[in-house]
N, C-alpha and C positions, 0 to 999 in steps of 0.2 A: 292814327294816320292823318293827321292835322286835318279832320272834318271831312276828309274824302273817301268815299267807300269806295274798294277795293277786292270783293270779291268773288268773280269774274268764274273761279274754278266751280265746277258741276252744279252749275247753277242751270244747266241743259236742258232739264225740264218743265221751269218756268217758264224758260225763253222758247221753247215748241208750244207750249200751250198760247202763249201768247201770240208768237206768228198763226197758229193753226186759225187764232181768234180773227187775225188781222189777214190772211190772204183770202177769207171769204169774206172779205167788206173793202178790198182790197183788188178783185178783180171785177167787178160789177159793170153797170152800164156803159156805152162809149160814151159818154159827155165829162167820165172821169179821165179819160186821155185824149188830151189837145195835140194838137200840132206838133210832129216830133223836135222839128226847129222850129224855138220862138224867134218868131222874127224881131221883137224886139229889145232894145240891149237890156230892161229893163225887165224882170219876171213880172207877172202878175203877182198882187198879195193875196196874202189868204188868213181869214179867223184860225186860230188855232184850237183845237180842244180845251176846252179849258183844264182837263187835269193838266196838261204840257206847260201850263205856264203857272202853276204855284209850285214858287219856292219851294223847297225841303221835301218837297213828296219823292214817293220810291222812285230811283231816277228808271227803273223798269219799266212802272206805270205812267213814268211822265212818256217815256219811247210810245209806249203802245198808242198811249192818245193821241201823239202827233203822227205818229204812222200811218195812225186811220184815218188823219184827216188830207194825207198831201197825194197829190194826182201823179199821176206815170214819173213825168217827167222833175219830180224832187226827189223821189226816192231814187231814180237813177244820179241824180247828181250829188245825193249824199254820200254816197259810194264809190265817187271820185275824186281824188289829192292832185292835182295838176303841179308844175310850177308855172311860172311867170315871169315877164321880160319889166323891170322899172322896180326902182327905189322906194315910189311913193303910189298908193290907191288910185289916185285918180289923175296924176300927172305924171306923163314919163317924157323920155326922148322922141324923138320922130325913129332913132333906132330900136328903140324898145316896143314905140308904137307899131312896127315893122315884123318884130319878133313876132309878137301877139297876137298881130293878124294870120300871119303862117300857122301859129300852131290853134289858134283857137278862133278865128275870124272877130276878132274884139282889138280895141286898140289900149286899154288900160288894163288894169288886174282886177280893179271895183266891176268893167266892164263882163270880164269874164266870171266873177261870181256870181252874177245876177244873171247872166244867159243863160250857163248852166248849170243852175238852181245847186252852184258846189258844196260838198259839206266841207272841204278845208282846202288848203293851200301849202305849199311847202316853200321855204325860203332856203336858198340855195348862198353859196358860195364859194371858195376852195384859199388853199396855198399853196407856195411851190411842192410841200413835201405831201401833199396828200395824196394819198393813192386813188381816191374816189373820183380827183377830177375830171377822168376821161367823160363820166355823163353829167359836169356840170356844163349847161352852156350859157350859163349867165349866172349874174350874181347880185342880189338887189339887198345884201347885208353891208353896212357901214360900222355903224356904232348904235348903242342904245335907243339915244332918242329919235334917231333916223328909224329902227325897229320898230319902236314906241307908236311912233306916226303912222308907219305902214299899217302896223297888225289895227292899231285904231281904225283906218281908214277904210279896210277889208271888213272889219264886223260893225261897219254902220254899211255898207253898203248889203252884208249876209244878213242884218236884224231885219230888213224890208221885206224878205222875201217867207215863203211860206213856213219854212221849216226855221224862223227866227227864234222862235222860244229859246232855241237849243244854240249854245255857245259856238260858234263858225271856229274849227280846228285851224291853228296855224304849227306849222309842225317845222322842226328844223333837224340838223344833223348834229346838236353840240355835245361831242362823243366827249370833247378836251384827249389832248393827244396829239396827233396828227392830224383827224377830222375832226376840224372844229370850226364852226360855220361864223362867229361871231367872237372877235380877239381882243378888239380895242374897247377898254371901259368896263372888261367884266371880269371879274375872278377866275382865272384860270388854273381848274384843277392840274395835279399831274395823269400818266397815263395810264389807262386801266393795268396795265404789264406791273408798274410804278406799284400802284396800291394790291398785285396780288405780290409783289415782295413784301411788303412790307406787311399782310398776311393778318389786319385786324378790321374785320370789317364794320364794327363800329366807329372808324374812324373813315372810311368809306361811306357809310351812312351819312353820316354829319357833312361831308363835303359835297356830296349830293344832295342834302337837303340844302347847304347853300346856291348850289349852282338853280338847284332847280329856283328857288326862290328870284333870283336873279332872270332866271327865263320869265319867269310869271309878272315880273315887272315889266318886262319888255313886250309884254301880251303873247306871249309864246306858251300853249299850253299842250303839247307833244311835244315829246323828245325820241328823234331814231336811237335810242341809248337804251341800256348798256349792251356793248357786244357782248355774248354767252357763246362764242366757239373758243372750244378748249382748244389749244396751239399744240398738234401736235407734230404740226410739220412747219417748215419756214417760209411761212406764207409772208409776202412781201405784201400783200394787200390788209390783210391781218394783223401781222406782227402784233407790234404793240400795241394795238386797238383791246387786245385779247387781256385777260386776266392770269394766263398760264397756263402751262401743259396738265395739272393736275386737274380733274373735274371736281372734286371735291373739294379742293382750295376755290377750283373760278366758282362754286356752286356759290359757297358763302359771300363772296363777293358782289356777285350779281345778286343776289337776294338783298343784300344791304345799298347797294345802286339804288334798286326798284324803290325800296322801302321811304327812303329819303328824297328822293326827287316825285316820288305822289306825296308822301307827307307836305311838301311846298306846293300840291296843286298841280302839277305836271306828270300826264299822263306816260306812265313808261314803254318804251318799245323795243323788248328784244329780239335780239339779231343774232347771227341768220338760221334760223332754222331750214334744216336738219345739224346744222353747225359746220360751216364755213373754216372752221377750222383744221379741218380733216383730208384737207384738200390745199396745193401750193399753189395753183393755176389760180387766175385771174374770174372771173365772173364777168367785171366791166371788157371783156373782152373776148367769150367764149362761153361753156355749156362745162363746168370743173366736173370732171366724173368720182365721186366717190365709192372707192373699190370696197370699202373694210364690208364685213359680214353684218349681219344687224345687229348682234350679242354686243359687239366692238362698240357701236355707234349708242347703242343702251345703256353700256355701264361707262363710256367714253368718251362723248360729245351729249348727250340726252341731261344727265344730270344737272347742269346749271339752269335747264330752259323749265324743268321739273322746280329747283329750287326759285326761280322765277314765278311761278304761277302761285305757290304754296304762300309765295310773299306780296301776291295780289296782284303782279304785272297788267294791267290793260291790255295791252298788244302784244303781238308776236311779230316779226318779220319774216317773212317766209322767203325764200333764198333761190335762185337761180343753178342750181347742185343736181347732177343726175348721179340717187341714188339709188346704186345698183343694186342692191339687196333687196331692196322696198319696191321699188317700182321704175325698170332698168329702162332708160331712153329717155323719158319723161322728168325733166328739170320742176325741182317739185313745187315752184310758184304754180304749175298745173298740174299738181299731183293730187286726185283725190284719196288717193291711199297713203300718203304722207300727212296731209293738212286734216283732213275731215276722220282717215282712220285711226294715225297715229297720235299728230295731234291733238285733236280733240275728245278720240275714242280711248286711246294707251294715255295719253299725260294728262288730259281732263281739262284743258284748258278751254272755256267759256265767252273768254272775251274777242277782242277784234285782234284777225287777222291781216295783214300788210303786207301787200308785195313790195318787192325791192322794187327799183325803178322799171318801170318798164321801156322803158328807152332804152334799154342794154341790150345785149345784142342776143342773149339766149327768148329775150320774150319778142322783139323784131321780127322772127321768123313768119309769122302773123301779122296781119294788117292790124293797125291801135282796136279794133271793133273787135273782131274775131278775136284776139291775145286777151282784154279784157272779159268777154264772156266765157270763155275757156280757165281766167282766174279765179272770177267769180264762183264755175261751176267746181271748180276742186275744192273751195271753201274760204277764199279771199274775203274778206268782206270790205276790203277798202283800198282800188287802185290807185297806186303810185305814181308820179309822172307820168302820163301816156304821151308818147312823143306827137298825140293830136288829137287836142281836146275832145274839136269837134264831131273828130270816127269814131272817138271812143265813147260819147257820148251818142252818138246816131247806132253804133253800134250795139250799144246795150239796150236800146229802145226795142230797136226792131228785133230783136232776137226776144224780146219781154212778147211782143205783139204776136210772133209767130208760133212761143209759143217753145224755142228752139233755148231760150233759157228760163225755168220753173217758176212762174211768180213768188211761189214759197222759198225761194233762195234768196232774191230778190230781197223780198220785204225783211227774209230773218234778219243779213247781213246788213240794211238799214235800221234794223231795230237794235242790232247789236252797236253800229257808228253812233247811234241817238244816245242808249244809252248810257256809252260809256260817256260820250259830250255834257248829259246831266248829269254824272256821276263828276263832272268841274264843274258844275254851274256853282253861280250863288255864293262866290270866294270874291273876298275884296281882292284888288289888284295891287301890289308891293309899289312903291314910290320908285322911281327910277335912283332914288339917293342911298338906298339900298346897297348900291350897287358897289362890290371892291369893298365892302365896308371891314372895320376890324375883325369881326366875329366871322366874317365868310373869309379875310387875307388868312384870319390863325386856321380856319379848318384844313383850308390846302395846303398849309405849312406843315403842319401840324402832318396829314397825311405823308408830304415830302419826304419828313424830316424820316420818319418808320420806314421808308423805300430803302436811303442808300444804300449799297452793297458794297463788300470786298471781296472780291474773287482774287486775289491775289496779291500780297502784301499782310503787315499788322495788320493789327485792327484798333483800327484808332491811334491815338497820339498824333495825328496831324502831319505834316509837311515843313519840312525847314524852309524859311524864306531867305531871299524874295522869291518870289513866286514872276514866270511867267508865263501868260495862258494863251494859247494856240486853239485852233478850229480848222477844221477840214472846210475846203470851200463852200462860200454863202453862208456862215455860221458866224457874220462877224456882231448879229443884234445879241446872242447869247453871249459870243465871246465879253462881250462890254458886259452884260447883265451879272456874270459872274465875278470878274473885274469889280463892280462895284459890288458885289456881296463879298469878295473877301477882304477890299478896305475896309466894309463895314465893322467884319470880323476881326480886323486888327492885322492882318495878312500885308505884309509888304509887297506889291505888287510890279512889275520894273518891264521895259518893252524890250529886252533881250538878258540870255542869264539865267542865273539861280535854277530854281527846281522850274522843269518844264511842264506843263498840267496841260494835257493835248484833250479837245471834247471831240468825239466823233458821234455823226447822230444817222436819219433817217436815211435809208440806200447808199451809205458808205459801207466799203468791204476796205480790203489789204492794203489796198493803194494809197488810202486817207487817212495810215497810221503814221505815225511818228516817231521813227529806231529810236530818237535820242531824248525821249520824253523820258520822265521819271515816274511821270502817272496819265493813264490814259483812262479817261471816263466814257462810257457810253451811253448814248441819250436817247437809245429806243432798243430795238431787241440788243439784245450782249455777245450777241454769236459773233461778230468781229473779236471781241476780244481774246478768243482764242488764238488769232496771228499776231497778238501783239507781246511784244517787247518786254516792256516796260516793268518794274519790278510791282510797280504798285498799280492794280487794276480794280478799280469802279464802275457801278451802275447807277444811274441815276433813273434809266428806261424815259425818261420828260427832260424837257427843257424846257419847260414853264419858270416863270419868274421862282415859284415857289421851290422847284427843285434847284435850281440853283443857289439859291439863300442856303437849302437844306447842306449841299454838299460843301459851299463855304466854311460851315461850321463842321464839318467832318475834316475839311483839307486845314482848318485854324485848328484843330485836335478841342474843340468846345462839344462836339458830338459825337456821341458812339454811333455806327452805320450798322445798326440794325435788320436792315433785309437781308432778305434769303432769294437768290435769283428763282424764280418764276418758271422758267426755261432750263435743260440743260445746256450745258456750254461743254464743248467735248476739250476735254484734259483740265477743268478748273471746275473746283467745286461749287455746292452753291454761295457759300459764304465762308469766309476765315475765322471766322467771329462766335466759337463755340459751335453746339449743334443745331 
């Protein structure tokens, strides 16, 4: 696993014995908890134990020692992922400086790490087609070396503080897909949909290990990746985020995800537990009720987050889903009988848990303080966004102090964030030149190329030309992309005429097909494809640079289109192309 240990599953008994060691050295005199707000923007430092700071030791042992050594108010802030208003650590806008006073009374992000003593950060962004953006409210992603700068900036300002030993988490959302937090200057995979057609998770691995390599350059060392909700409804916020309706197929998948993006040093986090995908309702917008029975949800959404753990996953993300079988009302970001019985007690998973954001509207219901300790108490060990730094962080205090949240939860869920943070220590950091290089363009080509699909038509032999290529509105930076992929291919390309290649992609339906195409491709789920036309019908499920190259050489007849759609598509098979 490129130097990174990984194994997080039933390691349970350790890590009690260890909190057991650490909440009686852990609750002692009052002069171990200061002031719940530090008044100043700057923490106090602190010696660290000295096991916490030598290299290579059990990253277990290195938790415990720092554990035992930080007061109230670190271990609460290990245990919080905020986001942040500004581009850069310690220079932003007078508007961003405005954000950050709202949500956490600090006017920088360096500022906010250091009040409250945070153990990570999460960098935000969006695009038009992303379905996440309703809780993005800012976005302080550019390109690389703008990242490069930021995450630098954050962990000189987190090395000062108490709990420095230990790597300061900068975590982001770059699913590649639709959510993809970071576009310009990096390798963009195709979409997880993409690589459960094309059904060889070795090659899934390899593209992961590139990308993650590429986060690691950027100082990015969490990843909200890979989604594990099997698709078994037409979730618009899922879609092709997803790996496919099959658990078994998305099992492998997500296993080889995990595998290859901790091999690069980036910690994995799967999504969404109880699985997101069993449900078509919104989350960024409501409380999704999941009806299926529990057997359903075991042998049917359960198996990829299972094949997840068994390949070392880090984290879990735990989902905003009231499910009804398990524990009916209760959205199981505050489910103890979801998170602490099922997950951790039925799948064995050990490591850290992740709430979705909580700025969404099913954890809202709750003030930032309350919603956090109510996380915490189901078995969270590391809150998400809180839409306010500061409650959420005064909040967890004083529920520690009264007593109203267990110290021993507390400290484990900090010793579990420590952990797995020296579980990355002690890795060199990738050059920024790294980045887009040949070895990481061929692995997502490469993946691409194994996606394409025909649901209807030959298979294979290409397209007579000229060719000319069409897009459903806003689709005119892929219309070009593909345009030059198939001059590249030798493809006669001409602006009206010949064979029409119409691309339809993310929240298009009937309306954004083409009667008179001759081929119509789809660039995220395929379920439009069913009202289309057209004699000759493709998947590509992405529109990344790479699937477009990929499907040029299928429309030039230089490539056989290999995938098997993912999904079914009602009246077309999954593929034409043998069985």
């Amino acid at each position: 696993m490129g130097g990174v240990s990984t194994t997080p599953r039933r390691a349970g008994v350790a890590l009690a014995a260890l909190t057991a060691l650490l909440v009686s050295g852990c609750s002692g005199p009052a002069d171990r908890r200061p002031d719940p707000t530090p008044t100043s923007a700057a923490a106090p430092t602190a010696t660290p134990a000295p096991a916490a700071s030598v290299p290579g030791a059990d990253p277990a042992a290195r938790a415990a020692a720092l554990v035992a050594s930080l007061a109230d108010e670190d271990l609460v802030g290990q245990v919080l992922m905020p986001y942040a208003y500004g581009d850069a650590a310690t220079r932003v806008s007078p508007g961003s400086a405005a954000g950050n006073q709202a949500l956490a009374g600090v006017d920088t992000p360096a500022q906010m790490v250091e009040k409250y003593r945070l153990g990570g950060l999460i960098l935000v962004g969006f695009s038009a087609d992303d379905p996440t953006r309703g809780n993005q409210e800012t976005t302080n992603v550019d390109n690389p070396k703008q990242v490069r700068a930021l995450t630098d900036g954050l962990r000189a300002a987190a090395g000062r503080l108490p709990a420095g030993p230990a790597p300061f988490l900068v975590g982001t959302d770059q699913e590649h897909g639709v959510v993809t937090r970071i576009t310009d200057g990096v390798t963009l995979l195709p979409s997880a949909l993409a690589a459960g057609a094309a059904g060889r998770p070795e090659l899934t691995e390899a593209a992961w290990r590139a990308a993650g390599a590429e986060l690691a350059a950027m100082g990015i060392n969490l990843d909200f990746a890979p989604v594990a909700d099997v698709l078994v409804t037409r979730s618009t916020v899922i879609g092709s985020r997803s790996y496919g309706a099959n658990p078994k197929v998305a099992a492998g998948q997500v296993a080889g995800a995990v595998r290859g993006l901790q091999s690069a040093g980036v910690a994995a986090t799967v999504k969404h537990f109880p699985g997101h995908g069993h449900s078509a309702a919104d989350s960024h917008e409501g409380l999704p009720v999941l009806g299926q029975p529990r057997r359903t949800l075991e042998t049917g959404a359960w198996p990829p987050f299972s094949a997840a753990i068994d390949a070392g996953a880090m984290a879990v993300m735990s989902a905003h889903l009231d499910v009804r079988s398990v524990d009916p009302g209760t959205a199981a970001t505050f489910s103890h009988k979801l998170l602490t019985g099922v997950l951790r007690g039925q799948l064995g998973f050990q490591g850290v848990v992740i709430t979705d954001g909580m700025n969404m509207p099913p954890a809202k219901r709750w003030s930032p303080g309350e919603a956090a300790v109510r996380a915490l108490k189901a078995g969270n060990d590391l809150i998400l966004m809180p839409p306010n730094v500061r409650q959420a962080y005064d909040g967890l205090l004083a529920a520690l102090r009264d007593d109203s949240l267990p110290r021993a939860r507390l400290v484990e869920a900090a010793t579990r964030v420590l952990t797995m943070k020296f579980k990355l220590a002690d890795r060199p950091t990738p050059e920024l030149s790294t980045l887009g290089g040949p070895a990481h363009r061929k692995a997502a080509e490469d993946l691409a190329a194994a996606s394409v699909t025909v649901l209807r038509g030959a298979c294979g032999g290409g397209v007579r030309g000229p060719v000319t290529v069409t897009a459903s509105g806003g689709r005119d930076h892929t219309r070009a992309a593909l345009t030059e992929a198939l001059k590249a291919a030798g493809v006669r390309v001409v602006a009206g005429g010949g064979t029409v290649v119409h691309l339809v992609g993310y929240g298009d339906g009937t309306g954004d097909l083409r009667a008179d195409a001759a081929v119509t491709v789809a660039m995220d789920t395929p379920y439009v494809l069913a009202k289309a036309k057209s004699p000759m019908l493709l998947a590509t499920y992405s529109s990344s640079r790479a699937s477009m190259t990929a499907l040029a050489g299928v429309l030039a007849g230089k490539a056989r289109p290999d995938g098997r759609s993912p999904v079914p598509v009602t009246g077309l098979p999954a593929t034409t192309c043998g069985t």
